[in-house]
C-alpha positions as CSV (number, residue, x, y, z in Angstrom):
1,X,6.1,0.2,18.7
2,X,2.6,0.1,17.5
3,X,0.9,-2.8,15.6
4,X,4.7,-4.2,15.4
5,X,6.1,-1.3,13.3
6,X,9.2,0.3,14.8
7,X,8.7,4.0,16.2
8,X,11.3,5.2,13.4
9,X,9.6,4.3,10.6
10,X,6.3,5.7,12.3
11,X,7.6,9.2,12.6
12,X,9.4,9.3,9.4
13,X,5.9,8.7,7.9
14,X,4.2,11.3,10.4
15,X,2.3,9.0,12.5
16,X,0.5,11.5,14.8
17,X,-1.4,10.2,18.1
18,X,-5.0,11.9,18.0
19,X,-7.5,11.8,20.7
20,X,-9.6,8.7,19.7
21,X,-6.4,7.0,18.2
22,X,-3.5,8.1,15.5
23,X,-3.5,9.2,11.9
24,X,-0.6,9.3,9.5
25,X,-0.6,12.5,6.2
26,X,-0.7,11.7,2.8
27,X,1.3,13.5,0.5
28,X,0.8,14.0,-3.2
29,X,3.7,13.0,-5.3
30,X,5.0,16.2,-5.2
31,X,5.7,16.2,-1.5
32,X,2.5,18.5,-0.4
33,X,0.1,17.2,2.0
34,X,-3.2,17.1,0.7
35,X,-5.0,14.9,3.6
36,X,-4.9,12.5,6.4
37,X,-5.6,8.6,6.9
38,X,-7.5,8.5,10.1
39,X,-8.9,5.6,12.5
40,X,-13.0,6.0,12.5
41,X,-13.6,6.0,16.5
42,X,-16.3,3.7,17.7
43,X,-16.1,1.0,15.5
44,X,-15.3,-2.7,16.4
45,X,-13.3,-3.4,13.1
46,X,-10.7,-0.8,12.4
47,X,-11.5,1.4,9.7
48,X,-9.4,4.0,8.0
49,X,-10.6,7.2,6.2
50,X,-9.2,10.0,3.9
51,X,-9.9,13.2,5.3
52,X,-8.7,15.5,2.8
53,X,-7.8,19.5,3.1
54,X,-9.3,20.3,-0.3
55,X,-10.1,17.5,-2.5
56,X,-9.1,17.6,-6.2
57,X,-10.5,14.8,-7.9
58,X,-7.3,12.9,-7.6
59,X,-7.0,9.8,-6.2
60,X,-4.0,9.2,-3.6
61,X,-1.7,6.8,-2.4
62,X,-0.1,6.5,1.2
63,X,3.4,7.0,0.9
64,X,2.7,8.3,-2.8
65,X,5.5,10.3,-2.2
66,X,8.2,7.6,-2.9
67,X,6.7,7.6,-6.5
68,X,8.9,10.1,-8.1
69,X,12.4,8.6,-6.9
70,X,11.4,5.7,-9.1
71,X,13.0,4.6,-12.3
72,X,10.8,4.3,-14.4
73,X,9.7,0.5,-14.6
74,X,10.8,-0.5,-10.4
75,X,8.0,-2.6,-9.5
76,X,5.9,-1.2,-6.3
77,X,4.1,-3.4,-4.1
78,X,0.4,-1.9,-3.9
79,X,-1.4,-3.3,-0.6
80,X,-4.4,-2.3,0.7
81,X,-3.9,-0.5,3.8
82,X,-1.7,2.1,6.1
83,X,-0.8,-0.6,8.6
84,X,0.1,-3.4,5.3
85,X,2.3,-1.0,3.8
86,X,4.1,0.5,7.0
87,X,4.7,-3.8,7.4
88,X,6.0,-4.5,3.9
89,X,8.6,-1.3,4.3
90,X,10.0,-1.9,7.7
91,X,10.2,-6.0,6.5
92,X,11.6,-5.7,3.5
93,X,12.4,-2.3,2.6
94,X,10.7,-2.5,-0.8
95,X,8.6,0.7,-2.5
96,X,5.1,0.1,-1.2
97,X,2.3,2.2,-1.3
98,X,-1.1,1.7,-0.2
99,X,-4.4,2.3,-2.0
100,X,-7.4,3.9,-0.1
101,X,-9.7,1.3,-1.5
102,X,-9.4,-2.6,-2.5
103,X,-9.4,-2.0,-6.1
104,X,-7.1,0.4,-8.3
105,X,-9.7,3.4,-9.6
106,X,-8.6,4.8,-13.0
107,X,-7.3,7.8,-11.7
108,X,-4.8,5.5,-9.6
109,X,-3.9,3.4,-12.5
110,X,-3.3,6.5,-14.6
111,X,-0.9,8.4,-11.8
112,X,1.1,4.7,-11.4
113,X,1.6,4.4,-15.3
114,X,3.3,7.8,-15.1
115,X,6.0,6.3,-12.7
116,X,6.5,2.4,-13.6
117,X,4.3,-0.5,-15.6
118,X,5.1,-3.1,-13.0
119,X,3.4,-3.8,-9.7
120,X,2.8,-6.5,-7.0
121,X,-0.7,-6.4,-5.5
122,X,-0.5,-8.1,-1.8
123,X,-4.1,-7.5,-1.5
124,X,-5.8,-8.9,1.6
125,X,-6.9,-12.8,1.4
126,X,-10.5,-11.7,2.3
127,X,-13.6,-12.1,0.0
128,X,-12.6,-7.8,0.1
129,X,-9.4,-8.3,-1.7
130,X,-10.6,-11.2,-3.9
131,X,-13.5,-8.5,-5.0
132,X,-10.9,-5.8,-5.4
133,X,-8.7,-8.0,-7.8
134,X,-11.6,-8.4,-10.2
135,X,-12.6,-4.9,-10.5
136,X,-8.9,-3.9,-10.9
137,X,-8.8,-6.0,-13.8
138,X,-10.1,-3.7,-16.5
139,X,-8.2,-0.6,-15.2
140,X,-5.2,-2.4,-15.5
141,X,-6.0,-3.8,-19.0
142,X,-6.7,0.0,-19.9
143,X,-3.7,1.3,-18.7
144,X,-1.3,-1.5,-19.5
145,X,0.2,-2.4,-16.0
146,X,2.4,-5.7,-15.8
147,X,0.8,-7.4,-12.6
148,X,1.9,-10.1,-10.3
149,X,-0.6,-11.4,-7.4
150,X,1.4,-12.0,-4.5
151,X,-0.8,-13.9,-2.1
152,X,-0.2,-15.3,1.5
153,X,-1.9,-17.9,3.2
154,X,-0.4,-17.6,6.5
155,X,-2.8,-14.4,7.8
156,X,-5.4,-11.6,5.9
157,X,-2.8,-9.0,5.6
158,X,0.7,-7.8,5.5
159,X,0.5,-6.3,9.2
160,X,-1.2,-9.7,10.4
161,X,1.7,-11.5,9.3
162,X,4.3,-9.1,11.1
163,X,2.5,-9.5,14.2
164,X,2.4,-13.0,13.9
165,X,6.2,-13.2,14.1
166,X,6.1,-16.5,12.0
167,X,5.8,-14.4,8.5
168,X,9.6,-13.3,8.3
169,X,9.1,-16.3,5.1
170,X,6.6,-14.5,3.7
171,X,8.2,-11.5,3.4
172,X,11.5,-13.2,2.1
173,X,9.0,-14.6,-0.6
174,X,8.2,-11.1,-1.6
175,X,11.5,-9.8,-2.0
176,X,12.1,-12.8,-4.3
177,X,8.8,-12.3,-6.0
178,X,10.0,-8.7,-6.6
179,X,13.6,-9.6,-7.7
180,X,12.5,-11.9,-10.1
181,X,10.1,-9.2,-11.7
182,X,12.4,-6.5,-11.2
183,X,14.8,-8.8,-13.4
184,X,12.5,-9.0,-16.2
185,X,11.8,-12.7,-15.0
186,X,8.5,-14.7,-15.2
């Protein structure tokens, strides 16, 4: 178990040990890996890079490849980073992908509208994620995306929260969140 996430769900998303700490692939949505998220050695915060095999001008999402088993219009919780989204999935078991940024770029906002209109941004509650919500704002005017903030007071992030062990509420309180927009509720 690393960072609280069960072994399972860390091979099944091909967590790989490196050297100078672990990575995990990301996949386009049509199953082919086109790069790796990778810890930056040496630094005192945690930082996470895209290293990509050949890059195409696209933007990606870890775990971007759950996007086609959608129907069309399934809410997806969009969080910030690998650790976040490995936490919402083995918590709740909900579609979750994670951006490689804090704000959604217009190519991101133009792949999710291809696959659903409806997402939950658990952004981190840092002056980061706060920043990331505003610039979002006009990409997801353009494109049309139903939103819903889902916000936390209880830690920064999704993974702080597992590891907490007092969050299991605040992941209940997404599921509901979801339900209720899955449901077409307010």
């Amino acid at each position: 178990m690393k960072r609280g996430i069960d072994q399972e769900l860390l091979s099944s998303m091909g967590h790989r040990d490196t050297y100078d700490g672990h990575c995990f692939p990301i996949y386009s949505s049509f199953g082919e890996e086109v790069g790796l998220v990778k810890k930056e050695p040496n630094r005192e915060v945690p930082y996470y890079t895209i290293i990509f095999q050949e890059f195409r001008g696209d933007s990606y999402f870890f775990n971007e490849k759950c996007l086609p088993s959608l129907f069309y219009g399934t809410p997806i919780v969009i969080v910030e980073g690998v650790w976040d989204c490995l936490s919402v999935i083995q918590e709740t078991g909900l579609p979750c992908i994670a951006m490689n940024t804090n704000h959604l770029r217009i190519p991101m906002a133009r792949k999710l509208r291809r696959y659903t209109d409806k997402i939950i941004f658990w952004l981190d509650s840092d002056q980061g994620g706060e920043d990331g919500l505003k610039v979002s704002q006009k990409n997801i005017k353009i494109f049309q995306l139903n939103v819903r903030i889902f916000r936390s007071n209880l830690s920064k992030d999704a993974n702080d929260i597992l590891q907490t062990k007092q969050g299991q509420q605040v992941f209940t309180d997404l599921k509901k969140t979801y339900k209720e927009f899955e449901g077409g509720q307010k």
